[in-house]
C-alpha positions as CSV (number, residue, x, y, z in Angstrom):
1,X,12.6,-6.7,-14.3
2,X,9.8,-8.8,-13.2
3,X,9.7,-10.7,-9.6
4,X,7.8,-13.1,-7.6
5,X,7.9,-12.9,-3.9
6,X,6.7,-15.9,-1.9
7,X,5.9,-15.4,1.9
8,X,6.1,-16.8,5.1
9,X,2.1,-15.9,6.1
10,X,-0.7,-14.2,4.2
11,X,0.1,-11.2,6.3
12,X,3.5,-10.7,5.2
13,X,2.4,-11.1,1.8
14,X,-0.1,-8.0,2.3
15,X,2.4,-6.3,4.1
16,X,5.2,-6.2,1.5
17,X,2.1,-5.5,-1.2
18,X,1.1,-2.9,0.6
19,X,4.5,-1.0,0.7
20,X,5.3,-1.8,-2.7
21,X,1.6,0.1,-3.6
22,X,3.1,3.1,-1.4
23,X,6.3,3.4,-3.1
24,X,4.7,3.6,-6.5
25,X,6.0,-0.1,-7.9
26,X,3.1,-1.6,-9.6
27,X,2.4,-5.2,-7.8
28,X,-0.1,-8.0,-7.5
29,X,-1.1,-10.6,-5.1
30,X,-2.0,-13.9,-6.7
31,X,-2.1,-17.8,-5.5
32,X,1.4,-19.2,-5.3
33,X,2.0,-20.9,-9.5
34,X,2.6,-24.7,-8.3
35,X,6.1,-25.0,-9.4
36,X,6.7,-23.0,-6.8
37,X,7.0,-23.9,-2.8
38,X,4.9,-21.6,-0.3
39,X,3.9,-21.7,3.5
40,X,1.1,-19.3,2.7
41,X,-0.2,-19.9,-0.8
42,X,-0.3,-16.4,-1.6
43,X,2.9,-14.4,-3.3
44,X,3.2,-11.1,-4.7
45,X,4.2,-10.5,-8.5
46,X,5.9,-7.3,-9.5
47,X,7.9,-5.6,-11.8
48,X,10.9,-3.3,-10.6
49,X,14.3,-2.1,-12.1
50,X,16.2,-0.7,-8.9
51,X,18.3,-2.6,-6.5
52,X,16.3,-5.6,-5.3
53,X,18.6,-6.0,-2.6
54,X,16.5,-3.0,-0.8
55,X,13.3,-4.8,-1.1
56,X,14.0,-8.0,0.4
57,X,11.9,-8.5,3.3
58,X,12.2,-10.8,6.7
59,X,8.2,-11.5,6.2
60,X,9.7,-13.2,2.9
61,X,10.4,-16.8,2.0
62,X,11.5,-16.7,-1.6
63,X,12.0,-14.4,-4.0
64,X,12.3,-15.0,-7.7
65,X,13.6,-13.1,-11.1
66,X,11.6,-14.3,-13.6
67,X,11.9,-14.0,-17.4
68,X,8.6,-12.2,-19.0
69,X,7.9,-14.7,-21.0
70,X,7.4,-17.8,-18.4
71,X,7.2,-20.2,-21.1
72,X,9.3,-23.1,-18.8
73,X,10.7,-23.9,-15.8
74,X,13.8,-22.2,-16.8
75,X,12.5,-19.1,-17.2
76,X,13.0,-18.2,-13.7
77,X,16.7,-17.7,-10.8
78,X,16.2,-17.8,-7.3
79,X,17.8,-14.8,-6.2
80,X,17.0,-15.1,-2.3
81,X,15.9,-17.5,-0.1
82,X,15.3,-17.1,4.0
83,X,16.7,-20.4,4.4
84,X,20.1,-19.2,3.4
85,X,20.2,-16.9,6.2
């Protein structure tokens, strides 16, 4: 499954791409796609097929399942959000 992870700070963005690089889960930084809202401007875009749950991160503001095709704004489920907790 694919997943975008917006962030708080450019830090935590680095951060979290940094430990995904170290657990082997192929990842990218990139400037935040405008339909999306960031404080930072930076989020991470990675693919993973485990339990997400385990790589939600307090340095994170949003995180995102998106469909691999992106071809509207449909295309994408907001699975967490810092605000709800």
């Amino acid at each position: 499954m694919r997943y975008l992870a917006t962030f708080h700070t450019v830090s935590g963005a680095m951060k979290y791409y940094r430990h995904l690089q170290k657990q082997g889960i192929p990842a990218e930084t990139m400037p935040v796609p405008r339909r999306f809202s960031s404080n930072c401007g930076i989020c991470v875009d990675f693919r993973f097929d485990g339990d997400i749950n385990e790589y939600i991160s307090d340095d994170m503001e949003k995180l995102y399942l998106l469909n691999e095709k992106m071809t509207n704004d449909k295309d994408e489920r907001l699975i967490y959000s810092s605000q709800d907790f």
